[in-house]
N, C-alpha and C positions, 0 to 999 in steps of 0.2 A: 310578198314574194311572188314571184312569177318564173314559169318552167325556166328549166335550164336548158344552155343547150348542150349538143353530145358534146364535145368537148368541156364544156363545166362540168359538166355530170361525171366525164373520164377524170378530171382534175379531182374531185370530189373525193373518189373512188381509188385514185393515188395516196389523197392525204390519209383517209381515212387507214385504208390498210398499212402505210406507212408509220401513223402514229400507234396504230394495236400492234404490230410485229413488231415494234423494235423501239418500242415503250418513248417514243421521241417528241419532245414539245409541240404543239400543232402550230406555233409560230415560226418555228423550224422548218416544221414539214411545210408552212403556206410560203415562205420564204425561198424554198427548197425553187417547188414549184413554179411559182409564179415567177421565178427570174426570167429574163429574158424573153416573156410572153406580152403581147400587148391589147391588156385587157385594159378595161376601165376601171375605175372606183367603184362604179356598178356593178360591176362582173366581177369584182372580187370580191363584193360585199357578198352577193348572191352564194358564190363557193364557200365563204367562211359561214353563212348564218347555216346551208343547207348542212354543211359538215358539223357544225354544233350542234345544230337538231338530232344527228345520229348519234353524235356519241353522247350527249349529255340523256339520251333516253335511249341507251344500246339494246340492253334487253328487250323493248318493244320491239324497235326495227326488225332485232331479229326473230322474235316470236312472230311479227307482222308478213315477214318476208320468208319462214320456217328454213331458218339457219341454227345450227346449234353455238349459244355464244361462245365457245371457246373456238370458232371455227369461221367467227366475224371477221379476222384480220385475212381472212382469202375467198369472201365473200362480199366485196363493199358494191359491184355490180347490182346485187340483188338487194341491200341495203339503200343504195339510192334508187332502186325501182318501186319498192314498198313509202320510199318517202315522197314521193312522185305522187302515187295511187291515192297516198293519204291527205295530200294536196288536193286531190281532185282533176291531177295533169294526166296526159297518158305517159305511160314511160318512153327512156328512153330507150333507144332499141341499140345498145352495147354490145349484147353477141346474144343467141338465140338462150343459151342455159342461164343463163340471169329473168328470161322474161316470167312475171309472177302472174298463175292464174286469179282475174276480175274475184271471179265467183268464189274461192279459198279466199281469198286476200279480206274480201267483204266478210264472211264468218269469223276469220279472226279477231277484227277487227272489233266486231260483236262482243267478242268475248276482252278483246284488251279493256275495252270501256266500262266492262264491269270488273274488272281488277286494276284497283286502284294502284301499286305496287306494280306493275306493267306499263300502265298508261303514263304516271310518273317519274316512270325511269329510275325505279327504287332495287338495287338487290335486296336477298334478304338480310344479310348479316346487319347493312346498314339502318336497314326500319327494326329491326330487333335492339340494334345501339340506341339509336334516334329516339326510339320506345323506352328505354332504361333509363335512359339520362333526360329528357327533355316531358317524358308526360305528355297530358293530354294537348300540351303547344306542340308535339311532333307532329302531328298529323297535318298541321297548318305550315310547317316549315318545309316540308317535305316537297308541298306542292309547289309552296314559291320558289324552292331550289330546282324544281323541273322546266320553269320559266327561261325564256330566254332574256340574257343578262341586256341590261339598260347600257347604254350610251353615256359616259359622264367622261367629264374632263375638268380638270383645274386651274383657275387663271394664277398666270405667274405674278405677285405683286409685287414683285424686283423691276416690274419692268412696262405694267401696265392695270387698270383695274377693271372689275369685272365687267361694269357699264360698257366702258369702252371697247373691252373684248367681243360682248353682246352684239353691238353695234356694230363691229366689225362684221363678225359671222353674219349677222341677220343678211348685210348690205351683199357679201356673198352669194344672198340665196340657200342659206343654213339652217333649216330648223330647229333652232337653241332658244332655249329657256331657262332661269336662274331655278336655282334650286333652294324653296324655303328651308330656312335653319341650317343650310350651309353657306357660311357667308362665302367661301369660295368656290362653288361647285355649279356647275351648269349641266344640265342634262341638253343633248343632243338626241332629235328625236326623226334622225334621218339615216342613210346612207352615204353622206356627203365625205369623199377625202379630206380628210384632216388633215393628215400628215405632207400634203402637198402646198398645206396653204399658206400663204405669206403671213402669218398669224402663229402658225408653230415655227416657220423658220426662223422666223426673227424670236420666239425663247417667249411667245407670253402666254402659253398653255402646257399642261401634262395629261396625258388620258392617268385617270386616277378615279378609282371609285370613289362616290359619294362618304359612304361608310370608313373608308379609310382616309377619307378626307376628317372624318368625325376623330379618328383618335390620335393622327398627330394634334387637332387644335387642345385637346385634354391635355396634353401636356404643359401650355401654358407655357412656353419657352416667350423670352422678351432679350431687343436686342442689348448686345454688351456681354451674356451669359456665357459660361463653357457646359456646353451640349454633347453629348456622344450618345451616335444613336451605333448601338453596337451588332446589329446582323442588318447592313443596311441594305445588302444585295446590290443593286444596280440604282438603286436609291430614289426609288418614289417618294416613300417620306422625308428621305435625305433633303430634297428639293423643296418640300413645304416647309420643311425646319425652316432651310436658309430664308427664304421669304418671308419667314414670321420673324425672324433675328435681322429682317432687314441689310443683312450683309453684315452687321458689326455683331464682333465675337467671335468666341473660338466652337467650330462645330468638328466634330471629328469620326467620321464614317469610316467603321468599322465590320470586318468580314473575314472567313475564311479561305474565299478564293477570291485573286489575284483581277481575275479577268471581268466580274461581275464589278469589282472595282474603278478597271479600266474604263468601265461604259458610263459606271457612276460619274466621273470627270470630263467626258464628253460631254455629257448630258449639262450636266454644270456649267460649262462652258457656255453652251448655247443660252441657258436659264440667267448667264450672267450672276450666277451665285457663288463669288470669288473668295469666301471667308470657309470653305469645305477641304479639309486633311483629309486624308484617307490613311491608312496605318491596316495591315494584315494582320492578322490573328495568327501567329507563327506558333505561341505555346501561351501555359499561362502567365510564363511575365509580362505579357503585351500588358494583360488586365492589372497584375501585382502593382508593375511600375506608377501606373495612374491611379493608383487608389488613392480616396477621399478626395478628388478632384474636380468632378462634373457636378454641376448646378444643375442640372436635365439630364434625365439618363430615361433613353427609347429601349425596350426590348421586347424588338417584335419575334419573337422569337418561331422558330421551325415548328409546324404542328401539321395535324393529318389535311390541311383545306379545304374542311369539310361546310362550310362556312361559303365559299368561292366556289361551289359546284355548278351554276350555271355558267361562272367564265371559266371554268379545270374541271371540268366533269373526269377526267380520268382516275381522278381519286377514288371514284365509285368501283372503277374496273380491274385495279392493280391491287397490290400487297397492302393497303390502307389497314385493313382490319390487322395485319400480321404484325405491323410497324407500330402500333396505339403504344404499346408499352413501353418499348423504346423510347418514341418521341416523347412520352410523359418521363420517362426520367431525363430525357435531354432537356427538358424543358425546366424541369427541378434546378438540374446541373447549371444550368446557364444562371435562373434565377439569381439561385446561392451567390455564384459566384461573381457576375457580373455587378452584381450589385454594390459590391464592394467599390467601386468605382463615385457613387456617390458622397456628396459632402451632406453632413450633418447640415438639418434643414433643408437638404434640396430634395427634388421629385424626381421620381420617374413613373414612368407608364411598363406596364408590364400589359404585354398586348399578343393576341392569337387571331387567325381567318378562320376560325373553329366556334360552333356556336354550344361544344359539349364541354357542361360543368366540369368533366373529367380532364379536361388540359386548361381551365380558365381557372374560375370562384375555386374549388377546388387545391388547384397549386397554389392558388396565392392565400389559403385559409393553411397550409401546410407552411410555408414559409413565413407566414408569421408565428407561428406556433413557435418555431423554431430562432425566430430569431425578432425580439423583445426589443429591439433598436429599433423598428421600423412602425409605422401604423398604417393602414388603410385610408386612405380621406374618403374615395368613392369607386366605385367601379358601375359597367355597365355592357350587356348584351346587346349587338344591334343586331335587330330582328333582319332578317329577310323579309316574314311576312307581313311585318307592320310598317316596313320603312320600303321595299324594294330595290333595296342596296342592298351588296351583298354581305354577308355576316362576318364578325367580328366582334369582338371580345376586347375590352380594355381594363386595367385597375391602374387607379392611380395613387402612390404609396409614397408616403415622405419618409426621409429617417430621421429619426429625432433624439441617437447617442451614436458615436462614435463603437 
């Protein structure tokens, strides 16, 4: 990384206080921003990593920059002057009451390095959770989740294979590399525009983490099958199904809004994966109607993201802790019922971006308690700090009566 300048730095200081006052996705807020400005790849890269830096370790910045965090979203001047200093840049000079005295900036600084939970970017509620559920492996997760998130993207093989993708990108001028033990997954290890390259227009990539690359292939979908991955959002995994069912079969991408829908069949469109229904989630006869029907059944269900904190760090700073309870019983709720969807003998995956046994191992040791039809074949955590992907949670459970 290298300084910004005052206009990146003002952009920085837009998104930032825009996404704390008014709780708004920061793809939103970069989107907001960045229209009709004509920056490069570069310069966007620079505004999106500096603005991750902040927020995915807020409370430093603001202990660095002595702002009180409830008071960060009308402070982000002084938030990127402290990220600046910590760089080793001088600041930028935005307006005289942001600039942060050298000599204070340096003693804090002292002191963030010796508080691990600072320098980390940890509140406390969350290393007190983290502490409870995870053990002596928290203190190793913690730190990988304060990391800045990797580069991955997934080749589409509707339409191309990874070699040739590789090749493609390399001849670009891209620094791409394959990723062991994901047969689809290439890590990108640049700033390079993706999304302009004749490579995503023509449908033969998805930016897709690694890790989530890892637990659509757990489900083992083959083509000819009926699939329904039922909270498919705007459908990242949606798109690896298709590519694993090779276009043949019935896949059917389910949701309860409308509009994440919408994007999900653009996307497809482009990805060339022509075998994808989409069906809303109006009530529960959507699910009644289709019982004992799906050969594959995905449910990625809603949980805290605590798992995706280097690419969502705002989990850290919002209602997370107040919402746990809730989303464990929504997460029950959907189990239970969603399940019913499944035919005797076929699989599904029950899967979370959460790496706490209390919405994973957990739920899924509850519902089968509960329900004697079903059995466990395997499950599995993927570590942040062993893999550098970011975290997730899979089981994979057959039902085996009616």
């Amino acid at each position: 990384m290298s300084v910004l300048t005052v206009f990146q730095a003002e952009l920085v200081v837009s998104v930032v206080e825009l996404v704390l006052s008014q709780r708004m996705a920061t793809d939103r807020a970069y989107a907001k921003f960045f229209a009709g400005q004509s920056l490069s790849a570069m310069q966007k890269a620079q505004v999106t990593t500096s603005t991750g830096d902040i927020l995915r370790r807020l409370n430093l910045f603001c202990f660095l920059a002595d702002v009180p965090l409830e008071q960060a979203h009308e402070n982000g001047a002084k938030l990127i002057a402290a990220w600046h200093l910590l760089q080793g840049y001088e600041q930028p000079l935005l307006h005289k009451r942001a600039v942060l005295s050298p000599l204070e900036f340096n003693d804090r600084l002292l002191q963030a390095k010796a508080t691990p939970l600072l320098w980390q970017g940890c509140p406390t509620w969350l290393d007190e959770l983290g502490a409870s559920q995870l053990g002596e492996q928290w203190p190793k997760e913690r730190a990988a989740l304060a990391e800045r998130a990797r580069r991955y993207i997934r080749v589409n093989e509707l339409k191309t294979t990874r070699e040739d993708l590789l090749g493609d990108l390399i001849k670009q001028g891209i620094n791409a590399e394959p990723v062991t033990n994901v047969a689809t997954a290439i890590q990108i290890n640049d700033q390079a525009s993706l999304f302009s390259s004749n490579a995503y227009q023509q449908g033969w990539f998805e930016q897709q983490d690694a890790g989530s690359q890892c637990v659509v292939q757990a489900l083992d979908v083959k083509p000819g099958m009926t699939v329904f991955d039922t909270c498919a959002g705007t459908g990242g995994k949606t798109l690896q199904l298709a590519a694993m069912m090779r276009g043949k079969g019935r896949l059917v991408a389910m949701d309860i809004e409308q509009w994440k829908l919408d994007k999900l069949q653009l996307r497809a469109k482009r990805a060339g994966a022509f075998n994808i229904e989409t069906r809303l989630i109006e009530s529960s006869k959507t699910i009644k109607r289709r019982k004992l029907s799906a050969d594959r059944l995905l449910l990625d269900v809603p949980c805290s993201g605590l798992g995706v904190l280097k690419r969502k760090p705002m989990a850290k700073w919002h209602d997370t802790a107040e919402r746990l309870d809730a989303l464990t019983q929504l997460q029950a709720d959907i189990l239970q019922r969603y399940s019913q969807l499944l035919k005797v003998s076929g699989i599904m995956i029950y899967a979370t971006c959460s790496i706490l046994p209390q919405e994973n191992g957990d739920q899924v040791r509850q519902f089968l308690a509960n329900n004697s039809n079903f059995l466990l074949l395997e499950d599995q955590t993927i570590s942040p700090s062993e893999t550098g992907f970011d975290g997730f949670y899979w089981a994979k459970i057959v039902r085996i009566d009616a």
